[in-house]
ZAMARGU-4260 file (C-alpha; in steps of 0.2 Angstrom, whole numbers, plus 5000, padded with zeros to 4 digits):
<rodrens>
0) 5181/5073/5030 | 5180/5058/5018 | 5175/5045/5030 | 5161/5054/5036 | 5155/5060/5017
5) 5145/5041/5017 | 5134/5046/5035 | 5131/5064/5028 | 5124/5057/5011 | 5113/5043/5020
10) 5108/5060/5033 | 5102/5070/5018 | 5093/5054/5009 | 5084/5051/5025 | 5079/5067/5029
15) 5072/5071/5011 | 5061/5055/5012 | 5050/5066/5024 | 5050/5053/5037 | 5042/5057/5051
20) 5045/5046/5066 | 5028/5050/5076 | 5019/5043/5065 | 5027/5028/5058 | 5028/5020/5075
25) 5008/5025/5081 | 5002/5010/5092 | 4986/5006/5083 | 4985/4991/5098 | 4981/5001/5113
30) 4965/5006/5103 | 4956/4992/5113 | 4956/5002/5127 | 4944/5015/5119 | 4927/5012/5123
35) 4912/5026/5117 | 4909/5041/5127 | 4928/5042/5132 | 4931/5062/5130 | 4946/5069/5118
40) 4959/5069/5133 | 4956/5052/5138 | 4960/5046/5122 | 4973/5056/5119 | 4981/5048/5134
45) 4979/5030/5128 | 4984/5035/5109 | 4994/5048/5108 | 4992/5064/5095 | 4984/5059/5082
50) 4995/5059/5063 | 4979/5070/5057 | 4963/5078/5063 | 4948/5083/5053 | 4931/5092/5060
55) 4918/5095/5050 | 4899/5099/5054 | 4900/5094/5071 | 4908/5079/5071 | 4929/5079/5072
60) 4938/5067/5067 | 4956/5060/5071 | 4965/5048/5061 | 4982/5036/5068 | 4992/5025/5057
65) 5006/5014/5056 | 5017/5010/5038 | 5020/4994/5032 | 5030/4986/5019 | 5014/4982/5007
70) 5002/4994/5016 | 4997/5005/5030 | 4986/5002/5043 | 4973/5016/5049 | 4961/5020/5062
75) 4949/5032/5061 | 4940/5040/5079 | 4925/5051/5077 | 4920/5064/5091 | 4903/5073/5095
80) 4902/5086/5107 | 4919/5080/5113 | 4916/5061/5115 | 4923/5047/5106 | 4906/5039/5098
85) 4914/5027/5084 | 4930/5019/5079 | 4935/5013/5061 | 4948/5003/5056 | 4954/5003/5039
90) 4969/4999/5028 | 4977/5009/5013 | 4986/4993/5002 | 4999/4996/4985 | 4985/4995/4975
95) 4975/5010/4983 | 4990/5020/4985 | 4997/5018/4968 | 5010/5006/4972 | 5019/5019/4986
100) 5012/5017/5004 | 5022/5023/5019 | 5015/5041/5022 | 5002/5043/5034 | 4996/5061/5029
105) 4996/5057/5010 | 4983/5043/5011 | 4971/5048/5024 | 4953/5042/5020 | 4960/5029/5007
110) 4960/5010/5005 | 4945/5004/5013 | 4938/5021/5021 | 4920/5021/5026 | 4912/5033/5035
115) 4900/5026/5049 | 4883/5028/5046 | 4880/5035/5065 | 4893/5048/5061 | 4883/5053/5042
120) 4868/5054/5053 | 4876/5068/5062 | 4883/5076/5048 | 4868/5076/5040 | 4857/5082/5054
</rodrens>
């Protein structure tokens, strides 16, 4: 029982961090393959689930990220009526974060976060 006492304690440790594997290892690179007017399924296929999705008036919102060592990268995909109508990268650093990055959920609409003025245009009609 001893020699496995190290892997259990490195199991715990791991598992309280609240990684989560999806979306650490999102590929943010096949986003180039998204073009406007692709419907939710179609992007779905090229990205995956999203880490987060959002929807409000009108307009839903899916977010993707990957975790880096000095910050985590974003991107933002905005829908109407079903259809991809804008793409926004952005990036959440130390410095926006507080000095912890590595949690996708936690810094959602951080960093360098802009919404798109086509999709405040919608939100505001």
């Amino acid at each position: 029982m001893q020699k496995y006492l190290p892997l259990l304690i490195l199991t715990i440790f791991l598992s309280s961090c609240g990684i989560n594997k999806k979306h650490l290892k999102q590929n943010l690179s096949t986003s180039y393959q998204l073009s406007p007017g692709m419907s939710k399924a179609e992007v779905e296929k090229i990205m995956g689930q999203p880490a987060k999705s959002d929807f409000s008036k009108n307009v839903e919102e899916w977010h993707y990220c990957k975790t880096g060592m000095g910050s985590d990268e974003f991107i933002a995909l905005f829908f109407y009526e079903g259809n991809l109508i804008e793409k926004l990268n952005y990036t959440v650093t130390l410095a926006d974060a507080r000095g912890a990055t590595g949690s996708c959920e936690k810094f959602i609409k951080m960093g360098n976060y802009r919404e798109p003025s086509q999709v405040l245009e919608i939100r505001m009609r």
